[in-house]
C-alpha angles and dihedrals in degrees: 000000000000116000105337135121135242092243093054102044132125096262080211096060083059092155091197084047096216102150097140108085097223090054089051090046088053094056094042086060093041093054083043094056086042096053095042092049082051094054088040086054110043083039094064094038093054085051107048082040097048098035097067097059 
């Protein structure tokens, strides 16, 4: 892909190849838990770190 947009790219040049529905639902839900374990995360250091001083 140049200078193109996601909007405007060809759906057959997919680089993850996720076309099937249920394989694009799994990594959505696989980005969500790993966001959510991140926040968690930075979450409970900031406050332990923060929270001694």
């Amino acid at each position: 892909m140049t200078a193109e947009t996601a909007d405007t790219a060809d759906p057959a040049e997919d680089p993850a190849g996720a076309a099937d529905p249920g394989e694009r639902r799994r990594e959505q839900h696989g980005w969500y838990f790993y966001d959510f374990a991140c926040s968690v995360y930075s979450t409970s250091v900031l406050t332990v770190f923060l929270g001694r001083t």
